[in-house]
C-alpha positions as CSV (number, residue, x, y, z in Angstrom):
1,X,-222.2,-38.9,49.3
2,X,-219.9,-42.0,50.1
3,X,-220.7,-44.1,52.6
4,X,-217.4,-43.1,55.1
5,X,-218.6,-39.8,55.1
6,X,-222.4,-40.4,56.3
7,X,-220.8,-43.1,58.7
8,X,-218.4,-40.4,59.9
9,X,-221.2,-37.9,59.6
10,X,-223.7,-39.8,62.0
11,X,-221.6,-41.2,64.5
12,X,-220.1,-37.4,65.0
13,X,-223.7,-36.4,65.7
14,X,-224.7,-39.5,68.1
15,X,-221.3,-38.6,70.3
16,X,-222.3,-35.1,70.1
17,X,-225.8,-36.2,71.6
18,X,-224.8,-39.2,73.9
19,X,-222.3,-36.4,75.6
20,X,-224.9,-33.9,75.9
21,X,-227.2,-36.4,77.2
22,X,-224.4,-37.2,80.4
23,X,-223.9,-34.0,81.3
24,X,-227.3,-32.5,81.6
25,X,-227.5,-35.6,83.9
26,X,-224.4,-34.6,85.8
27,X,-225.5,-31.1,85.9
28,X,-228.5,-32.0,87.1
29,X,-227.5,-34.6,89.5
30,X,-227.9,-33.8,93.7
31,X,-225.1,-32.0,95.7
32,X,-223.2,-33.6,98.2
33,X,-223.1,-31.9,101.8
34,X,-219.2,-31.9,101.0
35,X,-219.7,-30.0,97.9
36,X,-221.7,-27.2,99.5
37,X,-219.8,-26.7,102.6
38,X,-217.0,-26.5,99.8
39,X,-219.2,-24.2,97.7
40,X,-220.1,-21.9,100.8
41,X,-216.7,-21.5,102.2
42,X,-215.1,-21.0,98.5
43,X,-212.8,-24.0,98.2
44,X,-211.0,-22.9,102.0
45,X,-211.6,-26.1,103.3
46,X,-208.7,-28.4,102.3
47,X,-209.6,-31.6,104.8
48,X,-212.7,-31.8,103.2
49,X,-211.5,-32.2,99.5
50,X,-210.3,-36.4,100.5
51,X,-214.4,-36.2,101.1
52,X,-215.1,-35.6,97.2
53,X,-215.7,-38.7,95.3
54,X,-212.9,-39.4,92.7
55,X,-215.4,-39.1,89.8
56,X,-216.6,-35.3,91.0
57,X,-212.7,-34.3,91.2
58,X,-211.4,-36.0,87.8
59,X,-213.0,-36.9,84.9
60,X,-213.3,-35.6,81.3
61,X,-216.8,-34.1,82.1
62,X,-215.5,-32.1,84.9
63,X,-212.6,-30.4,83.3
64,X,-214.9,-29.9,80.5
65,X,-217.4,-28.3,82.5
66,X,-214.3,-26.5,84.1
67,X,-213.1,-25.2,80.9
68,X,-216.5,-23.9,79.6
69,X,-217.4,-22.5,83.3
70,X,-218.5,-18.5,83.4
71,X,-214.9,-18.0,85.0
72,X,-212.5,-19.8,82.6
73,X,-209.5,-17.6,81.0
74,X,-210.5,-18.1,77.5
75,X,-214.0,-17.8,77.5
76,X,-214.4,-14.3,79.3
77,X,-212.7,-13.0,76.4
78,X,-215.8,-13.2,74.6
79,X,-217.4,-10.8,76.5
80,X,-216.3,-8.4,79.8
81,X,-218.8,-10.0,82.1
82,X,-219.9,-6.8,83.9
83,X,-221.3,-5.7,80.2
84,X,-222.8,-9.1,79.5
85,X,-224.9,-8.6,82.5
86,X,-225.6,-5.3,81.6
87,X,-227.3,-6.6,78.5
88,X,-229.0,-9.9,80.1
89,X,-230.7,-7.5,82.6
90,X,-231.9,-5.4,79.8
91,X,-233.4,-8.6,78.1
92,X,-235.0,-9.7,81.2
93,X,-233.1,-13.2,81.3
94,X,-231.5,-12.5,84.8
95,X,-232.3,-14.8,87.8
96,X,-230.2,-12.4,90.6
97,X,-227.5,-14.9,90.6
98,X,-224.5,-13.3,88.9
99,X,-222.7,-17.0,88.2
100,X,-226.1,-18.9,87.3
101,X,-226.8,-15.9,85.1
102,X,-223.0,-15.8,83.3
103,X,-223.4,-19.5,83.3
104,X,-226.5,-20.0,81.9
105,X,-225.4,-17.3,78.6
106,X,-222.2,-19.2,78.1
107,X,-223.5,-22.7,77.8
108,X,-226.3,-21.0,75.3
109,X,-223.0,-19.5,73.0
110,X,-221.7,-22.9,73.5
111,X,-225.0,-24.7,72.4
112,X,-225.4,-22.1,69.3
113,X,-222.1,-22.5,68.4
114,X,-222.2,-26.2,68.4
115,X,-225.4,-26.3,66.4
116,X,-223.5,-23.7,63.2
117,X,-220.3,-27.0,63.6
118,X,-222.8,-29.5,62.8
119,X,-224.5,-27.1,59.9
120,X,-220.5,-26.7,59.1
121,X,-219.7,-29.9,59.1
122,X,-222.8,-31.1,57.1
123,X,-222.5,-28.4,54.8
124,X,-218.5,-29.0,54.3
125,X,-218.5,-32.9,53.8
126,X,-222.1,-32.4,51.1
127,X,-219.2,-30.2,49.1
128,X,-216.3,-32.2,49.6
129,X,-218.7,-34.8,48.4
130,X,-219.7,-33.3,45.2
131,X,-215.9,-32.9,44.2
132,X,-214.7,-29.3,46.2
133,X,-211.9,-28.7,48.0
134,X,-211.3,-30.4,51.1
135,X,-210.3,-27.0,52.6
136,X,-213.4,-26.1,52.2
137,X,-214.7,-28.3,55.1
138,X,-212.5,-26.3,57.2
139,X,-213.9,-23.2,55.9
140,X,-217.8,-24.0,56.6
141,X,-217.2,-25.7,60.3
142,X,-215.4,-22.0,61.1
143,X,-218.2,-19.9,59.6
144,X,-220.4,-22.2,61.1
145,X,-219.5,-21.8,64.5
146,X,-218.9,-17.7,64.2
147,X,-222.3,-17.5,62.8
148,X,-223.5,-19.5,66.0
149,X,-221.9,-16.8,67.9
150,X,-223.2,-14.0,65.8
151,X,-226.5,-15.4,66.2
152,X,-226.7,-15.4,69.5
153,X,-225.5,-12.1,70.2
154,X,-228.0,-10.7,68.2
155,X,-231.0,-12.7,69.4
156,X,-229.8,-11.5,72.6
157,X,-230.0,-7.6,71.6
158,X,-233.2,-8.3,69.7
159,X,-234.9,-9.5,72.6
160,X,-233.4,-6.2,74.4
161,X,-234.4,-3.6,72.4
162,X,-238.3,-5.3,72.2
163,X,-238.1,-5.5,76.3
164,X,-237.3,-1.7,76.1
165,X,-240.0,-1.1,73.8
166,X,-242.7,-2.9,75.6
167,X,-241.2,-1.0,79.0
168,X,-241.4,2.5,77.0
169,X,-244.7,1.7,75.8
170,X,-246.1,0.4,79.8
171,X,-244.2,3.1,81.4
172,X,-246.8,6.5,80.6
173,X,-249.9,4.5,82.0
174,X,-248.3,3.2,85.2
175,X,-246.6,6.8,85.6
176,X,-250.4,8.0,85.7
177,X,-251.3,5.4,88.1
178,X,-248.4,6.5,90.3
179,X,-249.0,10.5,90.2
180,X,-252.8,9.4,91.2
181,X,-251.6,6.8,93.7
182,X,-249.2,9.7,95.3
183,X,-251.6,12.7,94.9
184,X,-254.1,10.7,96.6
185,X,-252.3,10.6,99.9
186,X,-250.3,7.4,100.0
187,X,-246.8,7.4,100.5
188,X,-243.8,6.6,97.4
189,X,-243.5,3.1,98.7
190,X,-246.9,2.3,99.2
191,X,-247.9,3.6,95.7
192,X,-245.0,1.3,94.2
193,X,-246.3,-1.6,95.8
194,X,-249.8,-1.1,95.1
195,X,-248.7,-0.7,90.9
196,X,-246.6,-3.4,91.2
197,X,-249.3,-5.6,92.3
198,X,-251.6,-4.0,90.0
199,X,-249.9,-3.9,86.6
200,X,-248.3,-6.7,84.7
201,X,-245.2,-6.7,82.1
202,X,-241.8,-6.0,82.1
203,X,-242.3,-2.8,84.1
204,X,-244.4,-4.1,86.4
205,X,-242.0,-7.2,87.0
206,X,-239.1,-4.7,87.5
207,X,-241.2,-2.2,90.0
208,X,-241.8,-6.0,91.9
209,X,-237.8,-6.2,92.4
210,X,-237.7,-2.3,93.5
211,X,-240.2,-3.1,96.1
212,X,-239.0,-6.2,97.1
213,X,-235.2,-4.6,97.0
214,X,-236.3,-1.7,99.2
215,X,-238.3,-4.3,101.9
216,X,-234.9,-5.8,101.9
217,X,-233.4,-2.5,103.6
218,X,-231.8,-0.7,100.0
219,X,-232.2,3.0,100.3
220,X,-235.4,3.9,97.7
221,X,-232.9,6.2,96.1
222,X,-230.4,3.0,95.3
223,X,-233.4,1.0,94.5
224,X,-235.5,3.2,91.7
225,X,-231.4,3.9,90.3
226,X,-231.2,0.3,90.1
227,X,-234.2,-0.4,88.7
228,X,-233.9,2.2,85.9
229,X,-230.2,0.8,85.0
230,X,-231.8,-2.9,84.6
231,X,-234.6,-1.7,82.3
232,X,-232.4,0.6,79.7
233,X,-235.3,2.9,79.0
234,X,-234.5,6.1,78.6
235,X,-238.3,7.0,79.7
236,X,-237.6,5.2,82.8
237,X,-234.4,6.8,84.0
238,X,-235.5,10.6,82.9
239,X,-238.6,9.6,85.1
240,X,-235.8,8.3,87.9
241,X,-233.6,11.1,87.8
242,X,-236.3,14.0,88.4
243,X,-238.2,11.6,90.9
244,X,-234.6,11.5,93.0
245,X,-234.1,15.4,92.4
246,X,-237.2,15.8,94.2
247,X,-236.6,13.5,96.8
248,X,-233.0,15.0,98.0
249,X,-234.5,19.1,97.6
250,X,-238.0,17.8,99.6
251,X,-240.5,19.2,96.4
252,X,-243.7,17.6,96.8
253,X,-244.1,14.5,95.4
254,X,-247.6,15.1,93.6
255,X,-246.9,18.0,91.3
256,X,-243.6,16.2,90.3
257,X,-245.5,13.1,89.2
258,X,-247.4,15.0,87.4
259,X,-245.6,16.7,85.2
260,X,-243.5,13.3,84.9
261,X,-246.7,11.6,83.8
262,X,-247.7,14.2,81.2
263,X,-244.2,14.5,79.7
264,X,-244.5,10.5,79.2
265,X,-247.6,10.9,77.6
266,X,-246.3,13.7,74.9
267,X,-243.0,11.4,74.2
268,X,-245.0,8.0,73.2
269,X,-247.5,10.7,71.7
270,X,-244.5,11.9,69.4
271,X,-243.1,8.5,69.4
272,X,-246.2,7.5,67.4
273,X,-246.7,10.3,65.0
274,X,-243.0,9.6,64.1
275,X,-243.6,5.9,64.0
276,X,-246.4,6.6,61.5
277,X,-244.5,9.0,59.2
278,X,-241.7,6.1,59.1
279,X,-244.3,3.3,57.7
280,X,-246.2,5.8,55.2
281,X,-244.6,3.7,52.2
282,X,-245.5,0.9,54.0
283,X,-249.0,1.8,54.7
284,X,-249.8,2.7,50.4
285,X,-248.9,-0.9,50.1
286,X,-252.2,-2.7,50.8
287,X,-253.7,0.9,48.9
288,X,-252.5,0.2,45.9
289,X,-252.1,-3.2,45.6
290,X,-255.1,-5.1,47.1
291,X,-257.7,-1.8,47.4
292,X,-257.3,-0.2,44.6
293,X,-257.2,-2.9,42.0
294,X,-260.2,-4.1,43.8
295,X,-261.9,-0.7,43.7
296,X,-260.9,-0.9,39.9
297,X,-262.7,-3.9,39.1
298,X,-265.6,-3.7,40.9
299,X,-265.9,0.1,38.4
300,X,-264.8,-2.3,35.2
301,X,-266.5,-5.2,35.6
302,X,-270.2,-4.1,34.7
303,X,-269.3,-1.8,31.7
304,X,-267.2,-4.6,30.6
305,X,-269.8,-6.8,30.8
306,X,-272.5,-4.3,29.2
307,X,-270.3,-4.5,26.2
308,X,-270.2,-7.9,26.3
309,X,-273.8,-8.3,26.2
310,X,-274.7,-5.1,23.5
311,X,-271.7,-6.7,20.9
312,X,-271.8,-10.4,21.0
């Protein structure tokens, strides 16, 4: 590789750092009582703007953080924001702020996308180096960065559908432990609270937020609705709806929970068998290929060496 290129290479990659280095500083730097009053009132307070310092209100780090904020025109079009809460709610990665939460994702498409430009680039300028196409840097630092993107996105739903699997596979035991909870005399709340505090995992975490949303004065209804709409199981919202059915018609509680519990049990029951009938193949693997041949030799090996020993 000549020597402009690795020059051009490594100081790309030192700006790149040094930048990123100033502005998780900046980010992380103390508000001003000007910027919050500013903040809390939503930018209605004009006076108080001849209060900002000069570097807060211009600067290249400000309108870039302004152009890659959550609200910016061109970066919402990579997602309808209501949706890509949806699916951060679903992977657990929500802290209840809607704009930390949007935030947070975007700067993680930005970061991604960045690290598939410097695989680009890298990539590109090794070709161009051994004699392609000059195009073709162009090529790599755009596939790079739309593979960032890809990436992400799909981390994001893989670490969705295992939430809802480890919800799915929680939810029939701390069903149980609410039908008992119930049946034994305490109320709906009271039972929540006392599995909440009990259990741990993703369920339990989210029946912590019911509680804690119903203690705030949400209606229980609103709450368990909620809570089932955060977690994306489909165990968890059946168990929702029929628990609210028998809230708003007044059938008792006990026999309800029940039946919920039971049918929980039969679903991961049938989940499992179902599960096992998919990995079959899978499970003849070690069989025949580490078992058997074992079981093989261990047979061979003494009449083998019998004949060795009778016809030398």
């Amino acid at each position: 590789m000549n020597a402009p290129i690795v020059g051009a290479l490594v100081g790309l990659i030192a700006a790149a750092g040094f930048l990123s280095i100033i502005s998780r500083y900046r980010s992380l730097a103390p508000i001003t009582i000007s910027m919050r009053v500013i903040r809390a009132s939503h930018g209605s307070v004009p006076a108080l703007n001849a209060l900002i310092p000069i570097e807060n209100q211009v600067g290249a780090l400000s309108a870039l953080r302004e152009l890659l904020g959550p609200n910016s025109a061109w970066i919402t079009r990579f997602g309808n924001p209501d949706k890509l809460i949806e699916r951060l709610q679903k992977a657990g990665k929500t802290t209840g702020d809607r704009a930390t939460d949007l935030s947070r994702h975007r700067w993680e498409q930005i970061t991604w996308a960045a690290l598939g430009l410097v695989a680009g680039i890298v990539i590109g300028m090794w070709s161009v180096a051994r004699g392609s196409n000059p195009i073709a840097l162009a090529f790599t630092v755009v596939l790079g960065i739309v593979l960032g993107f890809l990436l992400h996105d799909k981390r994001l739903s893989g670490l969705g559908k295992k939430r809802i699997e480890r919800i799915d596979s929680q939810f029939p035991d701390l069903a149980e432990l609410l039908a008992f909870s119930v049946t034994a005399g305490e109320t709906s709340l009271a039972a929540l609270t006392r599995i909440a505090h009990l259990g741990h995992g993703d369920l339990a975490d989210e029946l912590e937020t019911c509680v804690a949303d119903i203690k705030a004065g949400s209606a229980f209804i609103d709450a368990l609705v909620a809570m089932s709409e955060r977690t994306g199981s489909r165990s968890v919202e059946r168990f929702v709806s029929g628990l609210v059915i028998a809230i708003e018609r007044g059938t008792p509680l006990s026999g309800v929970l029940r039946a919920q519990a039971a049918d929980a049990r039969n679903e991961q029951r049938q989940h499992l068998i179902e599960l096992a009938g998919k990995k079959d193949v899978v499970m003849l693997v070690p069989v025949v290929f580490l078992i058997l041949p074992t079981v093989i030799v261990i047979a061979l090996f003494p009449a083998m060496r019998g004949l060795e020993v009778l016809l030398p």
